[in-house]
NUMI-649801 format. One record per atom (N, C-alpha, C): atom name; residue number from 1; x negated, y negated, z. Coordinates in Angstrom, 3 decimals, padded with zeros to 6 digits. Layout:
// residues N
<voro><atom>CA</atom><n>NUM</n><c1>X</c1><c2>Y</c2><c3>Z</c3></voro>
...
***
This chain:
// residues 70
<voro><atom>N</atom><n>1</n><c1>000.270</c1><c2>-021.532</c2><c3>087.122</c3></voro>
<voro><atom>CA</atom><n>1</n><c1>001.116</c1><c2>-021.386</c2><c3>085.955</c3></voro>
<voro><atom>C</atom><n>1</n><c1>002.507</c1><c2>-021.902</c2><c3>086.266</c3></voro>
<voro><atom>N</atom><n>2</n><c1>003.051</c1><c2>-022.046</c2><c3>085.351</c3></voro>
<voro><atom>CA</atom><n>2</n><c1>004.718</c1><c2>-023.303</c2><c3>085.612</c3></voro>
<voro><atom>C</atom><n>2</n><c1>004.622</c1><c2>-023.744</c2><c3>086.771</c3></voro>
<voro><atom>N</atom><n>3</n><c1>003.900</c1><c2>-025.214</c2><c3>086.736</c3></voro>
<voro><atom>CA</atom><n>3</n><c1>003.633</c1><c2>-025.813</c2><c3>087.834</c3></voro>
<voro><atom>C</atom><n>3</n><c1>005.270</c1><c2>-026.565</c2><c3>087.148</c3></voro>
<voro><atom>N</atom><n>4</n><c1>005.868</c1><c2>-026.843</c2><c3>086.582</c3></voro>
<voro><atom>CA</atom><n>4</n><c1>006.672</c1><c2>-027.927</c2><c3>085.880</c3></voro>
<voro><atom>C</atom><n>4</n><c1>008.150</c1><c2>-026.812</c2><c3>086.499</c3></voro>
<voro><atom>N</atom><n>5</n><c1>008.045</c1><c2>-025.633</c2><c3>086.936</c3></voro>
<voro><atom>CA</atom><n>5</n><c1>009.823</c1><c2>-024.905</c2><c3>087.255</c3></voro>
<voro><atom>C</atom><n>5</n><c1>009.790</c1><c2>-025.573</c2><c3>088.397</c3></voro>
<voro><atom>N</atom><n>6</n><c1>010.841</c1><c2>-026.190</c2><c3>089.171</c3></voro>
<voro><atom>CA</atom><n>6</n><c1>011.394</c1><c2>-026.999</c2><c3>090.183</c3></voro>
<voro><atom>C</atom><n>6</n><c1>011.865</c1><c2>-025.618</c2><c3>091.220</c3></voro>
<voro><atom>N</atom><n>7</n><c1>011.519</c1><c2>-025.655</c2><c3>092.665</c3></voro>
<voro><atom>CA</atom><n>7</n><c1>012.126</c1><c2>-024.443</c2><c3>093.292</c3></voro>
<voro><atom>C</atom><n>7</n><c1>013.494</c1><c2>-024.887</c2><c3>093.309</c3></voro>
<voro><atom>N</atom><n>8</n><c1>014.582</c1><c2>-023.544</c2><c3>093.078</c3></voro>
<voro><atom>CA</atom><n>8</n><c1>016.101</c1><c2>-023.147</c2><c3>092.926</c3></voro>
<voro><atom>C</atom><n>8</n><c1>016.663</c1><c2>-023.100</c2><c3>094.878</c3></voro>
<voro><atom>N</atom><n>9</n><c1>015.471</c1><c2>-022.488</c2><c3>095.111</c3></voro>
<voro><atom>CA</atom><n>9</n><c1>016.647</c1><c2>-022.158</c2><c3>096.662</c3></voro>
<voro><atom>C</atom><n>9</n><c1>016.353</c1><c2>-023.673</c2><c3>097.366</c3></voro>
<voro><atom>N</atom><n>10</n><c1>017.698</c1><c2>-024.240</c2><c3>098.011</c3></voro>
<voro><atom>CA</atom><n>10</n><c1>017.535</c1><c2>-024.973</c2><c3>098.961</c3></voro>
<voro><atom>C</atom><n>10</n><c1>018.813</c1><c2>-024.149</c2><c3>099.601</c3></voro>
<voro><atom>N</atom><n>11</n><c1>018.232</c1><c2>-025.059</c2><c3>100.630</c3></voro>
<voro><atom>CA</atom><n>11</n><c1>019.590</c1><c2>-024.635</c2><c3>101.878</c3></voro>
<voro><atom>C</atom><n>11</n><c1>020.820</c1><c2>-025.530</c2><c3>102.113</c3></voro>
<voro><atom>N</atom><n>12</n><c1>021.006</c1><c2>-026.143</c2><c3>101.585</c3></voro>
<voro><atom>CA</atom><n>12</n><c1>021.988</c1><c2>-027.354</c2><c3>101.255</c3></voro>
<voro><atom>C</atom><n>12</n><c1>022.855</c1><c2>-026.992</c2><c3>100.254</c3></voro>
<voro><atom>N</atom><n>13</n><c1>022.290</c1><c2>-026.814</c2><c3>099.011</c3></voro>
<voro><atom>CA</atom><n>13</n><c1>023.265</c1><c2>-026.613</c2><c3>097.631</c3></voro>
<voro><atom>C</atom><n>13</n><c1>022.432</c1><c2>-025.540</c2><c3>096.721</c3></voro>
<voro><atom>N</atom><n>14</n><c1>023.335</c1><c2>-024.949</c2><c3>096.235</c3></voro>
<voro><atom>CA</atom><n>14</n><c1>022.755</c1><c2>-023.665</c2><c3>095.504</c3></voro>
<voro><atom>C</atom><n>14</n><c1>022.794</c1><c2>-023.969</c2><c3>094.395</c3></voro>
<voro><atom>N</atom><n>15</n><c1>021.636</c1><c2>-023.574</c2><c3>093.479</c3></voro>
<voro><atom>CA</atom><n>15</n><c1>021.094</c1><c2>-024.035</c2><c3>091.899</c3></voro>
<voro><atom>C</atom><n>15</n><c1>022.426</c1><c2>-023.978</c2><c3>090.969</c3></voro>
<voro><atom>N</atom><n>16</n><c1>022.735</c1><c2>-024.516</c2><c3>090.404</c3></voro>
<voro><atom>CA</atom><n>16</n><c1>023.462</c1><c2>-024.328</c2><c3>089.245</c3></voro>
<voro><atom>C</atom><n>16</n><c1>022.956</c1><c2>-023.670</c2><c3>088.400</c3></voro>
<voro><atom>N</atom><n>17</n><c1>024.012</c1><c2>-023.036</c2><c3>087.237</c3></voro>
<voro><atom>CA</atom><n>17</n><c1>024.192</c1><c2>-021.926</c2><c3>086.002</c3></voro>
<voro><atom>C</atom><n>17</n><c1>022.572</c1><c2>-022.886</c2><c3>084.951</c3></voro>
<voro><atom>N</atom><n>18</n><c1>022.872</c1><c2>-024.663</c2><c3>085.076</c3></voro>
<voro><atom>CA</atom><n>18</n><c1>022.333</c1><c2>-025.059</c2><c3>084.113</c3></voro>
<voro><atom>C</atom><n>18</n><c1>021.042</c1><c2>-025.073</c2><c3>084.493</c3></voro>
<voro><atom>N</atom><n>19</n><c1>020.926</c1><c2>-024.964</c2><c3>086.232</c3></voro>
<voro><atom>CA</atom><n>19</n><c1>019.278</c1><c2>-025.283</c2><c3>086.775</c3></voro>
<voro><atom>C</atom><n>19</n><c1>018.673</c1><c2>-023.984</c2><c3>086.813</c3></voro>
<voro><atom>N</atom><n>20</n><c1>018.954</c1><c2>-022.822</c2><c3>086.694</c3></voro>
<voro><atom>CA</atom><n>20</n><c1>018.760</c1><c2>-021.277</c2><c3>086.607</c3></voro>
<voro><atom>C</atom><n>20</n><c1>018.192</c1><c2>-021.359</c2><c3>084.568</c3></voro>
<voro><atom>N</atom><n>21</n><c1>019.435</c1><c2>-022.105</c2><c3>084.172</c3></voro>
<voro><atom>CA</atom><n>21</n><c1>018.553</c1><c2>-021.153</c2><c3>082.813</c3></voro>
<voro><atom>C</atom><n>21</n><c1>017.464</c1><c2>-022.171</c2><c3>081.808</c3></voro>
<voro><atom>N</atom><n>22</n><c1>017.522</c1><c2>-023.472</c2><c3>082.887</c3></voro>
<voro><atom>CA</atom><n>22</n><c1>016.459</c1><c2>-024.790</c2><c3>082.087</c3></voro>
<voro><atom>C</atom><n>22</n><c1>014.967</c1><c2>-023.930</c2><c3>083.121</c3></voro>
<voro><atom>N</atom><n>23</n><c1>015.332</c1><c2>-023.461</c2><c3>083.918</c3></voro>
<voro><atom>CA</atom><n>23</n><c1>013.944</c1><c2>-022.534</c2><c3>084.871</c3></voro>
<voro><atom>C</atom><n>23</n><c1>013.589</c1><c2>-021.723</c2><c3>084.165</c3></voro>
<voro><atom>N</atom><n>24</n><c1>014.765</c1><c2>-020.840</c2><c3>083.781</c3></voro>
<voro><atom>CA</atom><n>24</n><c1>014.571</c1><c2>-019.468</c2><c3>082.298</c3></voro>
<voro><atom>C</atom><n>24</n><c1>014.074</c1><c2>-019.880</c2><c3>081.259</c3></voro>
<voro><atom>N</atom><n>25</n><c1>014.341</c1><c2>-021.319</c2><c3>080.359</c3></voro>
<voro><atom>CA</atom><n>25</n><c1>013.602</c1><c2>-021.649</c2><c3>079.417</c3></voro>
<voro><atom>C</atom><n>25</n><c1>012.500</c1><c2>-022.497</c2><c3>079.411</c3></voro>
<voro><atom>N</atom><n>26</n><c1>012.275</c1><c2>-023.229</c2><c3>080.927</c3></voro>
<voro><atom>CA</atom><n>26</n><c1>010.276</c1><c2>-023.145</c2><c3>080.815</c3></voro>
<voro><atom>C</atom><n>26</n><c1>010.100</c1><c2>-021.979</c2><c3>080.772</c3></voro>
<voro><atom>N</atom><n>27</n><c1>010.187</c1><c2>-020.932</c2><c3>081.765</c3></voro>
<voro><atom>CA</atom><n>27</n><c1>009.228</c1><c2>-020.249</c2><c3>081.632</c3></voro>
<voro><atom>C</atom><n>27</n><c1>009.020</c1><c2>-018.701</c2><c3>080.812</c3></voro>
<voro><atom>N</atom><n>28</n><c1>009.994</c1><c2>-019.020</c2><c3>079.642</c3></voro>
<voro><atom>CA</atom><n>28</n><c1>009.660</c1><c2>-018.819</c2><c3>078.460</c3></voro>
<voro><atom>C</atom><n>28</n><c1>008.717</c1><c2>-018.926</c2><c3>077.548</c3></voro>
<voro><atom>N</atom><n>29</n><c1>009.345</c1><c2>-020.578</c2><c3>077.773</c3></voro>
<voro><atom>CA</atom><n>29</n><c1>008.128</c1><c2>-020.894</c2><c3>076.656</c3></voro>
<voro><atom>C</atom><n>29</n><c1>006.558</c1><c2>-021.113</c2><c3>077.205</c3></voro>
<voro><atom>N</atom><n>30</n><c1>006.481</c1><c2>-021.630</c2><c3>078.772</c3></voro>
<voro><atom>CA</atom><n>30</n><c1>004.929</c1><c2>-021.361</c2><c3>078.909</c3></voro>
<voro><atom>C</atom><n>30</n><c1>004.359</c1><c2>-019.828</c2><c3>078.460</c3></voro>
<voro><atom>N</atom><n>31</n><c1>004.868</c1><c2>-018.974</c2><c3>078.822</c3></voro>
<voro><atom>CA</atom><n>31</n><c1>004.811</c1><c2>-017.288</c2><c3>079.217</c3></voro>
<voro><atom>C</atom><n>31</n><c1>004.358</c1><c2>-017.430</c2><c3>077.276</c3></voro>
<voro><atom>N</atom><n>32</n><c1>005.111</c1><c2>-017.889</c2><c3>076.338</c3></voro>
<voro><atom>CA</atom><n>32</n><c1>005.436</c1><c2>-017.509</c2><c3>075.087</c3></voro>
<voro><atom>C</atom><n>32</n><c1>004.380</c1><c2>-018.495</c2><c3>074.329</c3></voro>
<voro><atom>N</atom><n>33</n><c1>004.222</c1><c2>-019.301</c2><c3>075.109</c3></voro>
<voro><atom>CA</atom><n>33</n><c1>002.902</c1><c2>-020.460</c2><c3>074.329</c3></voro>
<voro><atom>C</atom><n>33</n><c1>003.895</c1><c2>-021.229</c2><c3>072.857</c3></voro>
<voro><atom>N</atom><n>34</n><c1>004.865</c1><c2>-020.902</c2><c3>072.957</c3></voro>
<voro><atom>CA</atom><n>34</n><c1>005.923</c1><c2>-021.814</c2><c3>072.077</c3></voro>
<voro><atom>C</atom><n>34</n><c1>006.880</c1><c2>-022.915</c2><c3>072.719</c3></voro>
<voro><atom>N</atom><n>35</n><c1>007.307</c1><c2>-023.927</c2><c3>072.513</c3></voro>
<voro><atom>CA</atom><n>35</n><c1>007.892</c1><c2>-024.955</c2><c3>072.512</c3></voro>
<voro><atom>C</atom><n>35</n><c1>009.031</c1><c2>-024.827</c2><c3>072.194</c3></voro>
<voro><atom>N</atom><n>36</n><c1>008.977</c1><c2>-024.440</c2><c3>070.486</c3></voro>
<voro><atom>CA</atom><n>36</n><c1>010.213</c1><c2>-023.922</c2><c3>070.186</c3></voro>
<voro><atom>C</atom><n>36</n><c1>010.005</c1><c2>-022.797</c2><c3>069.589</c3></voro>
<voro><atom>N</atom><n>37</n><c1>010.849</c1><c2>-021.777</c2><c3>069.815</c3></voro>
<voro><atom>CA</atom><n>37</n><c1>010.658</c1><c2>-020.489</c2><c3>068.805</c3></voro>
<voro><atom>C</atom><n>37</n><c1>010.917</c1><c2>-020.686</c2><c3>066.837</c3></voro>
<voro><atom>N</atom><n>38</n><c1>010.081</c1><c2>-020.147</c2><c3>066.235</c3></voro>
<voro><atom>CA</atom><n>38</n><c1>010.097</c1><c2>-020.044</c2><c3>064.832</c3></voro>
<voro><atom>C</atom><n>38</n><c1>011.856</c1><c2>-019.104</c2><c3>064.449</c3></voro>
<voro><atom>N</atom><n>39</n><c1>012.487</c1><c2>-019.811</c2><c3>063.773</c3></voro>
<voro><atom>CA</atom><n>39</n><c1>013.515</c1><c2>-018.962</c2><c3>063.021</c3></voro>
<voro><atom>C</atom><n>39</n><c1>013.639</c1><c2>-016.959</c2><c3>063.202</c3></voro>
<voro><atom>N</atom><n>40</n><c1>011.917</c1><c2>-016.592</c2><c3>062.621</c3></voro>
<voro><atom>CA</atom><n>40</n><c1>012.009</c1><c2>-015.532</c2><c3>062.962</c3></voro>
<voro><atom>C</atom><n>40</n><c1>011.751</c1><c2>-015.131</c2><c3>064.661</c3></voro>
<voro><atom>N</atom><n>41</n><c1>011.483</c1><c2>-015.613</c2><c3>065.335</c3></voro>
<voro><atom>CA</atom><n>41</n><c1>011.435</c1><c2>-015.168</c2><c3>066.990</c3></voro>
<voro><atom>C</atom><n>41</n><c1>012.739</c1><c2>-015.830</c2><c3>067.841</c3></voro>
<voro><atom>N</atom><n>42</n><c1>013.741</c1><c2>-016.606</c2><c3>066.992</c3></voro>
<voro><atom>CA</atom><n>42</n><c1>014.737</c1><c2>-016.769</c2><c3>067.854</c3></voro>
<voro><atom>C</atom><n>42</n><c1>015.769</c1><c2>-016.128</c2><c3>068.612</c3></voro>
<voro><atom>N</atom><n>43</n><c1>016.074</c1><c2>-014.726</c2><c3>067.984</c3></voro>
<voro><atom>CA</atom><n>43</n><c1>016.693</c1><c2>-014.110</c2><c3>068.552</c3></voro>
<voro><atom>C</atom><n>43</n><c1>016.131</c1><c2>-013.678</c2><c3>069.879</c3></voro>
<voro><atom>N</atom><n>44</n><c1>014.752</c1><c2>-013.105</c2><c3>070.045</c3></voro>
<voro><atom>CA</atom><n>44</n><c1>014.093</c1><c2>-012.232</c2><c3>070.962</c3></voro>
<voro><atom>C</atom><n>44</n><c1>013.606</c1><c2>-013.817</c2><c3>071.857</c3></voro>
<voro><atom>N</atom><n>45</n><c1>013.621</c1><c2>-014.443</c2><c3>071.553</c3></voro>
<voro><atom>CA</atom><n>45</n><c1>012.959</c1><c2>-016.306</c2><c3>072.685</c3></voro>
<voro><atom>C</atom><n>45</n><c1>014.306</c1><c2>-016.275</c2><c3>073.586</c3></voro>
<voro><atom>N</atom><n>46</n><c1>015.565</c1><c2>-016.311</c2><c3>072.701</c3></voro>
<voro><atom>CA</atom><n>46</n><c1>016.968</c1><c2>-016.656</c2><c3>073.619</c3></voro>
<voro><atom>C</atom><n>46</n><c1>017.154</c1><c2>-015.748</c2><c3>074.179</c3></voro>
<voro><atom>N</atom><n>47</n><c1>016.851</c1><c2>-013.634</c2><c3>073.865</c3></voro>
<voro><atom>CA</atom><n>47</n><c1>017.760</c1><c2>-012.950</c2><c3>074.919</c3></voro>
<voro><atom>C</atom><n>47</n><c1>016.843</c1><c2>-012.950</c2><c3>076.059</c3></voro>
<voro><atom>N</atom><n>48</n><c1>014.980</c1><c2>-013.570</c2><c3>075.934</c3></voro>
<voro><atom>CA</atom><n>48</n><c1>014.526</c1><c2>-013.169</c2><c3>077.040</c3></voro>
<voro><atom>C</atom><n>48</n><c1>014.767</c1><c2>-014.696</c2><c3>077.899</c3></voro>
<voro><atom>N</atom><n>49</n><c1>015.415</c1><c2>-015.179</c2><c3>077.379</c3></voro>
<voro><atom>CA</atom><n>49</n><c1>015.871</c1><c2>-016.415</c2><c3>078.277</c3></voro>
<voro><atom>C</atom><n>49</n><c1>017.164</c1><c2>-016.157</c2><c3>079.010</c3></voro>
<voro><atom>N</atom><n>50</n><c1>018.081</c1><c2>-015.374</c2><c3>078.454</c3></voro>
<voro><atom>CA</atom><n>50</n><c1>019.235</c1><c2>-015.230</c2><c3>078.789</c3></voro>
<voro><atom>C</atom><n>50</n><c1>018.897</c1><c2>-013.703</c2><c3>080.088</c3></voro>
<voro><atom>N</atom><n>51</n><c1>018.420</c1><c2>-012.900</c2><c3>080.113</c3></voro>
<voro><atom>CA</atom><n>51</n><c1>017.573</c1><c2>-011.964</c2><c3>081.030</c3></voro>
<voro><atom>C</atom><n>51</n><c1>016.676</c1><c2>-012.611</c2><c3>082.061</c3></voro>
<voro><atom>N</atom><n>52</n><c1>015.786</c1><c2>-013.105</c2><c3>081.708</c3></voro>
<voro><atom>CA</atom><n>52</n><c1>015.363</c1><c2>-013.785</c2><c3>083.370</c3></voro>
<voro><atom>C</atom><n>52</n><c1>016.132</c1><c2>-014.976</c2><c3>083.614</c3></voro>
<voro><atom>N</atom><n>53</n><c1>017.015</c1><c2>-015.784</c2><c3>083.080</c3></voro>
<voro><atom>CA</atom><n>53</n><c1>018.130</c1><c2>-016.395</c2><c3>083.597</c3></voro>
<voro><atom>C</atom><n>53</n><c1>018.965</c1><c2>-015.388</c2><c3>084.939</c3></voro>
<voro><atom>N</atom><n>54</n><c1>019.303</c1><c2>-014.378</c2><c3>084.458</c3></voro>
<voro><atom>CA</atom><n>54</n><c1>020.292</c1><c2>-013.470</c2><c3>084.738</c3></voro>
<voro><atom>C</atom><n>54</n><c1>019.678</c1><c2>-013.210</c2><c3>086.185</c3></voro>
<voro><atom>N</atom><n>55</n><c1>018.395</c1><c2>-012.577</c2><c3>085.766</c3></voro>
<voro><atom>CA</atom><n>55</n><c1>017.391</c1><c2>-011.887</c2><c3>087.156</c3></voro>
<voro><atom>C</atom><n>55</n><c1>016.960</c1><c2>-013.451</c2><c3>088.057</c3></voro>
<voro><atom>N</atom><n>56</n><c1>016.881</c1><c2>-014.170</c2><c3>088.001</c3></voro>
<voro><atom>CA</atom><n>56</n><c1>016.747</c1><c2>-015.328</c2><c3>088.257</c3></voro>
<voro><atom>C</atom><n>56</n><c1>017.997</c1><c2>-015.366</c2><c3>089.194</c3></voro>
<voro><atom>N</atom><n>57</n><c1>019.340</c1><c2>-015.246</c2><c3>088.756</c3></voro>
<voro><atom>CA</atom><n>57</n><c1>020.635</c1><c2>-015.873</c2><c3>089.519</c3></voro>
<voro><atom>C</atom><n>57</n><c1>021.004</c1><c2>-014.375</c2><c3>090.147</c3></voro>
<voro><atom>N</atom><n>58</n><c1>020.572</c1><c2>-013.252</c2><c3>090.194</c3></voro>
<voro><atom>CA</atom><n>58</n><c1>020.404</c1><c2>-012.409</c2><c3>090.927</c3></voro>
<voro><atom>C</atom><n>58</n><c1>019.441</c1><c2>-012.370</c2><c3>091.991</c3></voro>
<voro><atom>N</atom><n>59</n><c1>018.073</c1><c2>-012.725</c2><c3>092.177</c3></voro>
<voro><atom>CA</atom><n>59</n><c1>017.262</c1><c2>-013.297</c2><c3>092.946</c3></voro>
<voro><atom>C</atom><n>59</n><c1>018.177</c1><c2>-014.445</c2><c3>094.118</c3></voro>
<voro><atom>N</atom><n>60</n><c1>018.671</c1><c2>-015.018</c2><c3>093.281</c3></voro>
<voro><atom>CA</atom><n>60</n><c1>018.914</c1><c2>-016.066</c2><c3>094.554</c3></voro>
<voro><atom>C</atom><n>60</n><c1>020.433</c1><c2>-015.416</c2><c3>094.990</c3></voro>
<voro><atom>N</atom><n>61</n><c1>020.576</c1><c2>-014.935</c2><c3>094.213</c3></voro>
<voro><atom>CA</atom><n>61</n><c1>022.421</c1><c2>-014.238</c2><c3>095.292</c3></voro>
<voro><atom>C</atom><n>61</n><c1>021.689</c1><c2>-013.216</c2><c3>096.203</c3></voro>
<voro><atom>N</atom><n>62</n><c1>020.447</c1><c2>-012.845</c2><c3>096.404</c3></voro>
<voro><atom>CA</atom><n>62</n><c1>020.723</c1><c2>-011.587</c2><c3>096.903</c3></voro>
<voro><atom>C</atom><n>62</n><c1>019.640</c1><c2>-012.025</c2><c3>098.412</c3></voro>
<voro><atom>N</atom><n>63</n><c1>018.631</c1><c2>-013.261</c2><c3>098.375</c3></voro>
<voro><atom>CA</atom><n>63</n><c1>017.770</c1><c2>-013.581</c2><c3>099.364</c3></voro>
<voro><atom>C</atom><n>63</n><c1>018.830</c1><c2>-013.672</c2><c3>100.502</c3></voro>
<voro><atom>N</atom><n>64</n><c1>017.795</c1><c2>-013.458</c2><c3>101.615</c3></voro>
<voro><atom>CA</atom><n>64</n><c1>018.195</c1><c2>-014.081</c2><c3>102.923</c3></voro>
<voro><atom>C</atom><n>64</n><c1>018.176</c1><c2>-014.924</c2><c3>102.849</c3></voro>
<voro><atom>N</atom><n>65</n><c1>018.453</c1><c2>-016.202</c2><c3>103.301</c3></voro>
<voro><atom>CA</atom><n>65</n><c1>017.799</c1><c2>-017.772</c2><c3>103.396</c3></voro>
<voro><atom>C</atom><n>65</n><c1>018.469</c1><c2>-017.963</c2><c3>104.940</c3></voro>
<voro><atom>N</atom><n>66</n><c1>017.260</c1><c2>-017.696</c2><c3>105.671</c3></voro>
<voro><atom>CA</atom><n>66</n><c1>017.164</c1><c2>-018.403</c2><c3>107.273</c3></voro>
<voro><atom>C</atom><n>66</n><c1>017.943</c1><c2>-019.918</c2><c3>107.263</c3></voro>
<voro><atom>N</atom><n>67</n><c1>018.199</c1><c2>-020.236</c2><c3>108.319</c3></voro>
<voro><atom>CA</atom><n>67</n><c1>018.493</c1><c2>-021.973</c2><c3>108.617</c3></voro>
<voro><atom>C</atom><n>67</n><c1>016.342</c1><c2>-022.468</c2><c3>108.711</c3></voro>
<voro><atom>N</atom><n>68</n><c1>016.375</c1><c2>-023.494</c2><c3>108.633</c3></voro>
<voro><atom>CA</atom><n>68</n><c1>015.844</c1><c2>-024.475</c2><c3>108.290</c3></voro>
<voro><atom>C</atom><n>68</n><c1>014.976</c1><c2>-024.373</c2><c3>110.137</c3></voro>
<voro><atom>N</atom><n>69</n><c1>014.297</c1><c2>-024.493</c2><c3>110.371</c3></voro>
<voro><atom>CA</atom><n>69</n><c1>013.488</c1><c2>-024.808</c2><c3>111.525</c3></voro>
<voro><atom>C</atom><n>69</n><c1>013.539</c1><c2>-026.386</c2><c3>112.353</c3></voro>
<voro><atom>N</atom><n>70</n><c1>014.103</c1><c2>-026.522</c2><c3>113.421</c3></voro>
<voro><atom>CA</atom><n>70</n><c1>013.877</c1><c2>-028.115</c2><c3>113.602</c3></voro>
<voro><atom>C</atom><n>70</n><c1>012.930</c1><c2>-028.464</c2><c3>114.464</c3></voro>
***
């Protein structure tokens, strides 16, 4: 399932605000089987985008991330 979300953690540069919530809105809409939300489901499509956005950029503030193995 969301073979199409790109992984966020590298060890080099940390995801941006915009790469956190384009991750939040695939996997929305796979999860939601919508593309785009209908007029009436827009409110409840954007806050659960704006919530696992959130838990999303909490996830990555809070990992360990080891150095890299050479």
């Amino acid at each position: 399932m969301c073979r199409n979300i790109v992984r966020l953690r590298d060890h080099d540069t940390p995801a941006t605000a915009a790469q956190i919530e384009a991750a939040a809105l695939q996997y929305v809409r796979k999860v939601s089987g919508y593309p785009r939300p209908s007029r009436a489901n827009r409110d409840v499509f954007d806050a659960a985008v704006a919530r696992i956005a959130e838990a999303t950029a909490d996830l990555l503030d809070s990992l360990v991330v080891l150095p890299p193995r050479r």
